[in-house]
N, C-alpha and C positions, 0 to 999 in steps of 0.2 A: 433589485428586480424580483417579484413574485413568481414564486413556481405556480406553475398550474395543477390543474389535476394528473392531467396524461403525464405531466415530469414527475411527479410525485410517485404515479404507480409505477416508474419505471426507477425511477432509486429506490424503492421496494422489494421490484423484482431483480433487482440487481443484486441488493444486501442480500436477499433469498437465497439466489443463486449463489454467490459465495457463499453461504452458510453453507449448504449441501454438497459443493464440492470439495472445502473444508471437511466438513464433517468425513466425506467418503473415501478423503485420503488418510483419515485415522483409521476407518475399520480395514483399508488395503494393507494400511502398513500392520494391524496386527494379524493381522493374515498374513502374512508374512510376501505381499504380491509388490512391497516398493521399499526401500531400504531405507530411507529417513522422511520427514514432513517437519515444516516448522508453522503454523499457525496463527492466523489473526483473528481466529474466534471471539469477537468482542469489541472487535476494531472497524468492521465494517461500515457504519452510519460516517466515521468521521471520511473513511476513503469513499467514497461512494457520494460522499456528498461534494469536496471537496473539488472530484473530480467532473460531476455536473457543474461545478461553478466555473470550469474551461472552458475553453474554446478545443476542445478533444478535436485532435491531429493534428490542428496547429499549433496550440503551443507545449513547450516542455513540460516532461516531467522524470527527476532521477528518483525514483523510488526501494523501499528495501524491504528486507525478505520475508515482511508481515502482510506486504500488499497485493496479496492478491486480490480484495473487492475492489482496490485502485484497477487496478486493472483488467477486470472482470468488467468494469464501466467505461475501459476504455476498449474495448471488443476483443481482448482474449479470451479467447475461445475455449469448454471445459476440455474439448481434443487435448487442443497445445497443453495445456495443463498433466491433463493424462500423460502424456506420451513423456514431457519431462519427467515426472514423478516415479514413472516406469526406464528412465533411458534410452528411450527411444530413437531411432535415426533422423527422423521425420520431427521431428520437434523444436519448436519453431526460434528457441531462443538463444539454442547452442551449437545443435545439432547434439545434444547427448553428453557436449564438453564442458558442462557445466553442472552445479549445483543444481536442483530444484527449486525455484521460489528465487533464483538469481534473473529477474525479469528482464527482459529487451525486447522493443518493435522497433524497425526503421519506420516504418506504416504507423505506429502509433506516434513516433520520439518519442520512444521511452527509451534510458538509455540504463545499461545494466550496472550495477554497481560491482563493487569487489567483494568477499567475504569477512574483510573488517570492517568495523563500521563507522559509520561517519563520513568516510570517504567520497559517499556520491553527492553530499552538499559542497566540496570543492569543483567537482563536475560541474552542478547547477551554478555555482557563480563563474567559472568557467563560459559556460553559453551564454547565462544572462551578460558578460561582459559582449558578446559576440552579437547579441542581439539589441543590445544600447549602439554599437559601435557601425552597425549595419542598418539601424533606425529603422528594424522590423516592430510589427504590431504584435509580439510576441510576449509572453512570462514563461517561467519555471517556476513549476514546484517541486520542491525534493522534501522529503518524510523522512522521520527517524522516529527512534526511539528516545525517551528522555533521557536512557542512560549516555545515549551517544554523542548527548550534552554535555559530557565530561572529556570528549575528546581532542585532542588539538584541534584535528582536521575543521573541526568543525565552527572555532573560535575563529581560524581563517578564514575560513568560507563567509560567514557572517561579518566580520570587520571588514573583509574585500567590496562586500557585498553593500554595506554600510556606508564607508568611505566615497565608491563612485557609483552609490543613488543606481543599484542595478536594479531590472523588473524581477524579483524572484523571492517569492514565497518559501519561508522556513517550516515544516508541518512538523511540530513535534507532536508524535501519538505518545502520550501520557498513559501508560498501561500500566503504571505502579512499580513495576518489577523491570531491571536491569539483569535478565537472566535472576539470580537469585539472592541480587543485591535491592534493596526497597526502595523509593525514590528519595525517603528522609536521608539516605545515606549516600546519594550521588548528590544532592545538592542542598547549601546552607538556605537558599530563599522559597516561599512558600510555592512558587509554582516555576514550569522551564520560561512562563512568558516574564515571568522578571528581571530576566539575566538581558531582555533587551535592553532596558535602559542605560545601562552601563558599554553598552555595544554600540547605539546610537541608530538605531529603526523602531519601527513602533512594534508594540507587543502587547498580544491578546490573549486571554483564554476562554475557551467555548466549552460547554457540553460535548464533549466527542461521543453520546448515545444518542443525540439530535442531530439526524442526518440534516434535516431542513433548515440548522439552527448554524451546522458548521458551514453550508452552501451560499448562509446569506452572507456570514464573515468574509470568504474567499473568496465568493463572488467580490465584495466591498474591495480587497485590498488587491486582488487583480485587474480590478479596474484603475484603481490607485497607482498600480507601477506602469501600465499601459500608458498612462499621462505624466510618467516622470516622476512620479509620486515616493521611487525605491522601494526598499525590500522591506517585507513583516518577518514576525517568528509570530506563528499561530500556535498556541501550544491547544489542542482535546483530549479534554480529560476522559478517560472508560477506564476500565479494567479487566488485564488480561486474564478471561474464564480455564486456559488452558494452561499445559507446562510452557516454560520454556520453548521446546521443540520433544520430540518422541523419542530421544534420548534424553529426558530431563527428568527426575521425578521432584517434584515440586511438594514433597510432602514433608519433604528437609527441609522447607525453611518458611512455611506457609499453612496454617490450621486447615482443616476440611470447611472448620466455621467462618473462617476468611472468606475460603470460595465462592460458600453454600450463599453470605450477602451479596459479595462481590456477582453474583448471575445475576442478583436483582435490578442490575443495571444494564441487563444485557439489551444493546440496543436494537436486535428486532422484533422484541418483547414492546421496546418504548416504542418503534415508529411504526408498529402492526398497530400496536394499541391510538397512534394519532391518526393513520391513515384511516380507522374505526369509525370513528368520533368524526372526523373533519370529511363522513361519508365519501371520499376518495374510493374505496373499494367497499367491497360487504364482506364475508364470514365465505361465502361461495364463490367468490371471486378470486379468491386467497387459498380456499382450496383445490380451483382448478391447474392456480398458477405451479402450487406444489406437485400436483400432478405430472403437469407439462416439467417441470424443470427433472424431477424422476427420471421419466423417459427418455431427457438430455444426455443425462449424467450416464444414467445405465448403460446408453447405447457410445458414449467417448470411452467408457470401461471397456466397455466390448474391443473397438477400436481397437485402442489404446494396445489392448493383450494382445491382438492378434499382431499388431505390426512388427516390423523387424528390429533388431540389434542392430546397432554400427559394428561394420567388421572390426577388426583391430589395428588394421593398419591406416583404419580411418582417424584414429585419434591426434596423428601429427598435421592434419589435412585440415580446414588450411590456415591453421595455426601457424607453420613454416612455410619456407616459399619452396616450393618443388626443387624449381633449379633456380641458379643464383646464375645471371649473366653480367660478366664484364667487358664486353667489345663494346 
């Protein structure tokens, strides 16, 4: 299916908008206003796109802790963002009991994963079993990193998933780097989409800096599992522009001159420069858009700082059950 123009300028200003909230929880955190950030500067074209190729609020997605343009496309809001980032009461994904960048909406289904990783594509075959078995019009997608391609969890979830022909999509984001392990060192075959064949689903790899490039793929094989068709492993390839996360100094194991090509791939570089060219937007159109997303951002900042703490004694609430009855 073709996107149109209006989808186009809206996975634009989508990728935008994550860059800039991206971006605003690095100058917070060195400012000393939120105590960690972890980043998918670089990653947005393939989440953004991926996730225009759903059917957003109906069907799954277990996502992890690089996705915020996933979810930034699927109407998280840069408040909620804020207020996690800050630990805030009000904040929509934990109430404050949680990590930052540990995503959840029952409103969106999106379900939170754990802090190891790997773990939430056992989740996604999980539902996609629950959604073959209840003969909903539904898929999953779940995202990882490629290093998380080395992990059991994950060898399960995919043979589960293989075995009984479930609707759910594998997204591996391809960013090079395994924290400060390289990807020639997390895996003997050329790319994460080769390890399908030996798994038994089909396996692709896209451009992950062509937002419209990854949207046509996941569009194709969501429609695929919708008619029975079973699970992919999508591997997009980009490259992550940032550390690690803002405890990470990435100069240990990575040249500046690595980096300095590795930007030239940064994908709202590429899909600024296509939406140019393919007249979608103009040069003033894109800088109103920057405009308007500023005033977003600054005014969820504001927010964000003003609201309140969770008391202390909120943090067992409601984690444990008040009172436990037995009559």
């Amino acid at each position: 299916m073709s996107l149109t123009k209006k989808q186009k300028k809206e996975i634009f200003y989508t990728m935008l908008l994550s860059r800039r909230l991206d971006e605003r929880a690095w100058i917070l955190h060195r400012q000393g206003k939120i105590a960690f950030h972890i980043s998918g500067i670089g990653q947005e074209a393939a989440q953004v796109g991926a996730a225009f190729a759903l059917r957003r609020g109906h069907d799954w997605v277990t996502p992890y802790y690089r996705d915020l343009a996933l979810m930034v496309a699927l109407d998280y809001a840069p408040l909620d963002f804020m207020l996690a980032l800050m630990g805030k009461r009000d904040e929509s994904t934990s109430g404050a009991r949680q990590m930052p960048s540990h995503f959840s909406s029952r409103a969106m289904n999106a379900v939170s994963h754990s802090a190891p990783v790997a773990t939430q594509t056992s989740h996604a075959s999980g539902i996609a079993l629950a959604i073959k078995m209840k003969k909903e019009d539904k898929v999953v997608l779940t995202s990882l990193g490629e290093g998380s391609t080395s992990q059991g969890e994950w060898y399960e979830a995919v043979n589960w998933a293989a075995i009984h022909q479930l609707p759910v999509i594998f997204l591996v984001e391809n960013n090079m780097y395994a924290i400060s392990v390289p990807a020639d060192q997390q895996m003997a075959v050329p790319t994460a989409a080769d390890k399908a064949c030996g798994l038994g689903l089909d396996g692709r790899s896209v451009d992950g800096t062509d937002a419209f490039a990854v949207y046509d793929v996941i569009h194709e094989v969501a429609e695929k599992a919708r008619s029975g068709g079973g699970p992919s492993l999508i591997e997009a390839r980009m490259y992550r522009i940032t550390p690690h996360s803002s405890d990470d100094d990435d100069r240990s194991y990575r040249s500046r001159e690595e980096v300095a090509e590795g930007k030239k791939k940064d994908p709202i570089v590429v899909v600024q420069r296509q939406v140019l060219e393919q007249g979608v937007l103009t040069e003033a159109e894109i800088e109103k858009m920057e405009s308007k997303i500023k005033t977003i951002i600054d005014q969820a900042v504001e927010e964000a700082t003003q609201a309140a703490y969770p008391e202390a004694l909120e943090a067992a609430y409601p984690v444990y059950a008040e009172e436990v009855r037995r009559d």
